[in-house]
N, CA and C atoms as an extended XYZ file, in Angstrom:
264
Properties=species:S:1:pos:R:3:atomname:S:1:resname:S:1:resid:I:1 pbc="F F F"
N       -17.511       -8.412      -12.745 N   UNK     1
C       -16.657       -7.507      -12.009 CA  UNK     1
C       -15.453       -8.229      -11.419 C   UNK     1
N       -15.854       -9.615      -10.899 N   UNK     2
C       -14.469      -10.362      -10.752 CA  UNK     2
C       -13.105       -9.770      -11.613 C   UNK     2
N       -13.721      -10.022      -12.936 N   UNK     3
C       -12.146      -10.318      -13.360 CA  UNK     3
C       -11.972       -9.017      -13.800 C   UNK     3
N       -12.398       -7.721      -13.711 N   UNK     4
C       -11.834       -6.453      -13.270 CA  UNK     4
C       -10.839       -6.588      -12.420 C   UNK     4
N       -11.462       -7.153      -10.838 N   UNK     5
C       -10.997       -6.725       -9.239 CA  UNK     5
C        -9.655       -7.610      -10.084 C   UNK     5
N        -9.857       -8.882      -10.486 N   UNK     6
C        -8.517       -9.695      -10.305 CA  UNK     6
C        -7.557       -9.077      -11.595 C   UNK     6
N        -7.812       -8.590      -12.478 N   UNK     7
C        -7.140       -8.201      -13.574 CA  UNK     7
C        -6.004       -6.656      -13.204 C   UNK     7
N        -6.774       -6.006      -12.076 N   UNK     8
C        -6.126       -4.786      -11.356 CA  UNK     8
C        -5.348       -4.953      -10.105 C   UNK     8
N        -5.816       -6.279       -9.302 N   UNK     9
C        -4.915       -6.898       -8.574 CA  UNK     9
C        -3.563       -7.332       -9.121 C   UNK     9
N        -3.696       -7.847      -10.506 N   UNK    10
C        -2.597       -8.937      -10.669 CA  UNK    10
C        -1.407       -7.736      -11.477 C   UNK    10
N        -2.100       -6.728      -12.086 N   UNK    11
C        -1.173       -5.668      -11.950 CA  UNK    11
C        -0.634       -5.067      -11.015 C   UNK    11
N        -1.241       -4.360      -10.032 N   UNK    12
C        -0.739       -4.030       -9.271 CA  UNK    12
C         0.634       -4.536       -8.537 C   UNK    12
N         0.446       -6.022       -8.379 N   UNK    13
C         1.423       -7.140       -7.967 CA  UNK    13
C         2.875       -7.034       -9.306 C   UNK    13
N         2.555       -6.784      -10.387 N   UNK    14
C         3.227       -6.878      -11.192 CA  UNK    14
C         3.872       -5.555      -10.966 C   UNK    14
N         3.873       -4.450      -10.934 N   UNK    15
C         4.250       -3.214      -10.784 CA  UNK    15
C         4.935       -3.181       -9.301 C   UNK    15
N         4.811       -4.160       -8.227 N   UNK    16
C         5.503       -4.610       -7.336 CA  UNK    16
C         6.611       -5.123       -7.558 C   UNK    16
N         6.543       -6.202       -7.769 N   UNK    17
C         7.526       -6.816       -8.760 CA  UNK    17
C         8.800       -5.957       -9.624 C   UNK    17
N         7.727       -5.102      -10.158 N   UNK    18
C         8.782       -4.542      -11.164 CA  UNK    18
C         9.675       -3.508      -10.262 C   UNK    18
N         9.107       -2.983       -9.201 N   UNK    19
C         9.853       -2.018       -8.380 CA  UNK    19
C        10.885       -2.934       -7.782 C   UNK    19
N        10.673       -4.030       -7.082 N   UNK    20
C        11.777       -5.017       -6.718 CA  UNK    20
C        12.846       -4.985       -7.193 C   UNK    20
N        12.469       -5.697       -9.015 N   UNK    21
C        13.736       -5.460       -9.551 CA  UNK    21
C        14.744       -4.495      -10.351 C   UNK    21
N        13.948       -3.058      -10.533 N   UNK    22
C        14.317       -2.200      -10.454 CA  UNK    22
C        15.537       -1.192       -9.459 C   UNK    22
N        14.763       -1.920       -8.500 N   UNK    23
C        16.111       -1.863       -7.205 CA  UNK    23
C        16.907       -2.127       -6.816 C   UNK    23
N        16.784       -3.564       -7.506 N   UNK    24
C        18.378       -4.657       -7.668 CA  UNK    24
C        18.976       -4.234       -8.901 C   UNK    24
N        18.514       -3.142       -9.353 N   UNK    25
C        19.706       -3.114      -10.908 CA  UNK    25
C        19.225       -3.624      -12.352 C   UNK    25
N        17.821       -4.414      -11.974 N   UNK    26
C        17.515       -5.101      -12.958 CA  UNK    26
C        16.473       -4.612      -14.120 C   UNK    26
N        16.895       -3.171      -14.454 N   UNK    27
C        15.691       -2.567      -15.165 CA  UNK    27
C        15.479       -3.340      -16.479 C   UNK    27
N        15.803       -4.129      -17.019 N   UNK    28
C        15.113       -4.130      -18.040 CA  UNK    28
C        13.982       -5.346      -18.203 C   UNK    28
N        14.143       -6.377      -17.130 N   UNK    29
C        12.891       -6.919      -16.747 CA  UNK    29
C        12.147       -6.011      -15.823 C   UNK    29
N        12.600       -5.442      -15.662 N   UNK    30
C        11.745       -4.086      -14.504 CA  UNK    30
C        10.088       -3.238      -15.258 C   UNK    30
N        11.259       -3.147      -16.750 N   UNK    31
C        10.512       -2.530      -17.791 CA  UNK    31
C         9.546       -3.656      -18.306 C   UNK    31
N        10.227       -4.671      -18.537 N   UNK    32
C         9.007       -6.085      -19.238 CA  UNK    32
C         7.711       -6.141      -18.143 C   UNK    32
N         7.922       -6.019      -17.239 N   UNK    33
C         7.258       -6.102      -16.048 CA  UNK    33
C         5.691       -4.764      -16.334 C   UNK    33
N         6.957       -3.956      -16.003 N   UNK    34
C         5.719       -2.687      -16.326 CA  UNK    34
C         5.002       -2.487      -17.445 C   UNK    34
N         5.499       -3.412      -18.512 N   UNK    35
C         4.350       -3.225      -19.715 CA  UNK    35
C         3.443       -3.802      -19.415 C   UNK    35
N         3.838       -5.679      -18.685 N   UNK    36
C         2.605       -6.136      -18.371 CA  UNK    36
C         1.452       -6.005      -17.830 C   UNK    36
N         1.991       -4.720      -16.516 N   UNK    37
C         0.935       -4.468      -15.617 CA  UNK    37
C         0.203       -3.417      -16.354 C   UNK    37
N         0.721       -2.254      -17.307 N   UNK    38
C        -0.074       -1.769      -18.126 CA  UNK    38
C        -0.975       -2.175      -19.271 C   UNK    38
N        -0.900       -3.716      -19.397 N   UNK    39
C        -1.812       -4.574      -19.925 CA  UNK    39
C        -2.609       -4.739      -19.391 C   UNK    39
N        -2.158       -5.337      -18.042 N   UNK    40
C        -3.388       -6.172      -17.229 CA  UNK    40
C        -4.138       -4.531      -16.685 C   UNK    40
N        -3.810       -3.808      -16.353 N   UNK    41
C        -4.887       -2.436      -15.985 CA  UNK    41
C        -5.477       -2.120      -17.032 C   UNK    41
N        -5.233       -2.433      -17.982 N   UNK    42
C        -6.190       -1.910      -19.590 CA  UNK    42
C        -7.209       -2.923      -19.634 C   UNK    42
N        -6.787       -4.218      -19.386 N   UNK    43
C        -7.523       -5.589      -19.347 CA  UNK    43
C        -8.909       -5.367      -18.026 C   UNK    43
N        -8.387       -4.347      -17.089 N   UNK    44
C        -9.119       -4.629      -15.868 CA  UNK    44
C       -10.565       -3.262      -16.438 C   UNK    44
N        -9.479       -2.251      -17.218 N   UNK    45
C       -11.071       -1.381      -17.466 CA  UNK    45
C       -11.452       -1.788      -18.637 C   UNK    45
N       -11.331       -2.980      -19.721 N   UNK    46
C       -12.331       -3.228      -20.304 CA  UNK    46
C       -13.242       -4.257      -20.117 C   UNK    46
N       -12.678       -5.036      -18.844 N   UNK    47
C       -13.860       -5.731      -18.504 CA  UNK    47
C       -14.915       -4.955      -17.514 C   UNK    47
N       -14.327       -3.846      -16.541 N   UNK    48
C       -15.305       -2.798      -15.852 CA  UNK    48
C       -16.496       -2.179      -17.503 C   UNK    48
N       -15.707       -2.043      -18.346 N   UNK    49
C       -16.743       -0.793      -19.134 CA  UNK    49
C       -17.487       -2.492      -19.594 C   UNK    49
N       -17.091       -3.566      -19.677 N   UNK    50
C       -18.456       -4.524      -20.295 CA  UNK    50
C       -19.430       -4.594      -18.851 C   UNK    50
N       -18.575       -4.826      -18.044 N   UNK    51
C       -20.096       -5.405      -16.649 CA  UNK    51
C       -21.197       -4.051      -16.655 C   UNK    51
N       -20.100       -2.703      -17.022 N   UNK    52
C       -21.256       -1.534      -16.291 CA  UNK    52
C       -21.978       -1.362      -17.600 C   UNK    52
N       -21.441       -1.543      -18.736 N   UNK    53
C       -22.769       -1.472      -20.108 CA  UNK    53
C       -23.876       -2.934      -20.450 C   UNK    53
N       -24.255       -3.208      -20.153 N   UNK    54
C       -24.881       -4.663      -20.525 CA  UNK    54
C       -25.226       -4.786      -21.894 C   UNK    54
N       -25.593       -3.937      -22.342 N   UNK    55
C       -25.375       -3.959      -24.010 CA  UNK    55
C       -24.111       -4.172      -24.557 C   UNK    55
N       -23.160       -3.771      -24.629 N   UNK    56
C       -22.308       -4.477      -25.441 CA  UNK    56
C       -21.317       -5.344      -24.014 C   UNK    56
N       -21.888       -6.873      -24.696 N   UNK    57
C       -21.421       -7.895      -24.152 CA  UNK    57
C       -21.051       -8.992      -25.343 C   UNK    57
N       -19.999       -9.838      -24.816 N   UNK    58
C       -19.558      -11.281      -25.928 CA  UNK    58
C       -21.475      -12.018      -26.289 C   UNK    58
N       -21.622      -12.650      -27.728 N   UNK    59
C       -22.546      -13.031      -27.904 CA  UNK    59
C       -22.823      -14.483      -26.773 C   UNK    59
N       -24.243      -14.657      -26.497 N   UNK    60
C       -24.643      -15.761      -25.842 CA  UNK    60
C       -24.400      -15.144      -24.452 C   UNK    60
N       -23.348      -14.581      -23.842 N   UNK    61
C       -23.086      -14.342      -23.046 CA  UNK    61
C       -23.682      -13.765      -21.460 C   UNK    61
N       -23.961      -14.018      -20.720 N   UNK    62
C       -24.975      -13.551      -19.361 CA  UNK    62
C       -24.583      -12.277      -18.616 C   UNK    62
N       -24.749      -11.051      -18.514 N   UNK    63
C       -23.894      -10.343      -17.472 CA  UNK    63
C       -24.603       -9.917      -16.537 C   UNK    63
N       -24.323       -9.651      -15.287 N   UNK    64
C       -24.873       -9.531      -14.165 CA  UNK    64
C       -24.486       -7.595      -13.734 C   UNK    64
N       -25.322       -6.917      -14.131 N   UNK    65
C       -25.001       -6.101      -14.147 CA  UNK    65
C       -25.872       -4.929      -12.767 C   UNK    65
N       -24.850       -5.451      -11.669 N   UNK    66
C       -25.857       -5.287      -10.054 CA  UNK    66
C       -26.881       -6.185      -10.229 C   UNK    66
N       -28.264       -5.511       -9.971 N   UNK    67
C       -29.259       -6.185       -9.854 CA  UNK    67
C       -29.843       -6.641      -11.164 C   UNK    67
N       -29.859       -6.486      -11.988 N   UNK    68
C       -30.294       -7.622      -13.683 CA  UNK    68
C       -29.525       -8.069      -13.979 C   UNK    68
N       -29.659       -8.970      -14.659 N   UNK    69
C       -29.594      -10.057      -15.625 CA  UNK    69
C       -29.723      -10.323      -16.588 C   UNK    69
N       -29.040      -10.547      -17.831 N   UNK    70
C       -29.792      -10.288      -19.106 CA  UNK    70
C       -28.798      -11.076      -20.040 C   UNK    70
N       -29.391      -11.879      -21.071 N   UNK    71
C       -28.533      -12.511      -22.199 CA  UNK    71
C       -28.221      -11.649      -23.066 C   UNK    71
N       -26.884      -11.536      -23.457 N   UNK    72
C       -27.145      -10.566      -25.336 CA  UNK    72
C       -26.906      -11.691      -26.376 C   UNK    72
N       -27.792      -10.916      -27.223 N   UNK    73
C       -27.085      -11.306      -28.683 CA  UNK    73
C       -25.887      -11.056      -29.432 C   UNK    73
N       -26.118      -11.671      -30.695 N   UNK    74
C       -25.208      -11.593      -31.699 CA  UNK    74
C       -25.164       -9.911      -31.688 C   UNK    74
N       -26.408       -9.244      -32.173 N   UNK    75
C       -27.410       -8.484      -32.313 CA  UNK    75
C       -26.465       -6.870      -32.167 C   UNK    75
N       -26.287       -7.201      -30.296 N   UNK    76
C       -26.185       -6.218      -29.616 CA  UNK    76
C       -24.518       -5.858      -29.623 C   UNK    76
N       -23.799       -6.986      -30.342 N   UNK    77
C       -22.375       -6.559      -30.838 CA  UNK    77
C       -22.058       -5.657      -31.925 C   UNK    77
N       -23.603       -5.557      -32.573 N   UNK    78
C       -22.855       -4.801      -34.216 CA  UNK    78
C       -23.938       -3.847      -34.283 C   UNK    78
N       -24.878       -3.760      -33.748 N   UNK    79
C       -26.178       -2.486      -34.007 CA  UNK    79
C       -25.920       -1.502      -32.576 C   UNK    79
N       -26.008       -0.258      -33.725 N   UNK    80
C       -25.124        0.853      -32.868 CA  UNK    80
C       -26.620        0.669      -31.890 C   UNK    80
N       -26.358        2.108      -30.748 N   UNK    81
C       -27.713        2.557      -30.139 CA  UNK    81
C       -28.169        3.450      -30.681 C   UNK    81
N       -29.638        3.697      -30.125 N   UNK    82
C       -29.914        4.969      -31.147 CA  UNK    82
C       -30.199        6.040      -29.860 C   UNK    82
N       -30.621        7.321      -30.037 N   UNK    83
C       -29.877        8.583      -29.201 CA  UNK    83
C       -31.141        7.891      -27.792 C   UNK    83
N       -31.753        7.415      -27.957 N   UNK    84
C       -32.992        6.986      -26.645 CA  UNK    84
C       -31.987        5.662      -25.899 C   UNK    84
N       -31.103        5.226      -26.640 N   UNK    85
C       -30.248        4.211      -25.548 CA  UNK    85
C       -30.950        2.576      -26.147 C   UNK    85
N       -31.813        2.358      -27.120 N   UNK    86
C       -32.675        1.162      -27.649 CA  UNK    86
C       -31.503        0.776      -28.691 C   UNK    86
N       -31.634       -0.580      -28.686 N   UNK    87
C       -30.982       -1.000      -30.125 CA  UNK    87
C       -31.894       -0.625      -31.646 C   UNK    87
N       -31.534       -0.496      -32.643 N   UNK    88
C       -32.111       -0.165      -34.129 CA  UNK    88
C       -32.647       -1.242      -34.159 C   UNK    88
């Protein structure tokens, strides 16, 4: 969840930024600006949708998802679920 909080922070800051120089006249880094932060907010909900699914996580990988804990596999990157929420 860290790098959610920090990935939506560092947009936010960026969309600051971009209003700054928007105000001085400077739209077209204004605009470079605002794509970034619409990166980094895309960046911030796909690391929210990995912490809150624990199934699909990077292989090897640990996620702490509240109270469990759990390693995934290779496994759990490429085998869909089946309608009970179990891997195939």
């Amino acid at each position: 969840m860290a790098l959610s909080r920090a990935a939506e922070e560092n947009a936010r800051s960026l969309v600051s930024d971009a209003e700054v120089l928007l105000s001085a006249g400077r739209w077209p880094r204004a605009y470079s600006l605002a794509v970034l932060a619409h990166e980094e907010f895309g960046k911030s909900l796909m690391a929210f949708a990995l912490f809150s699914s624990p199934r699909h996580c990077p292989a090897a990988a640990t996620v702490d998802a509240g109270t469990e804990k759990r390693t995934c596999t290779k496994a759990d990157l490429y085998l869909p679920a089946s309608r009970d929420g179990q891997t195939r």
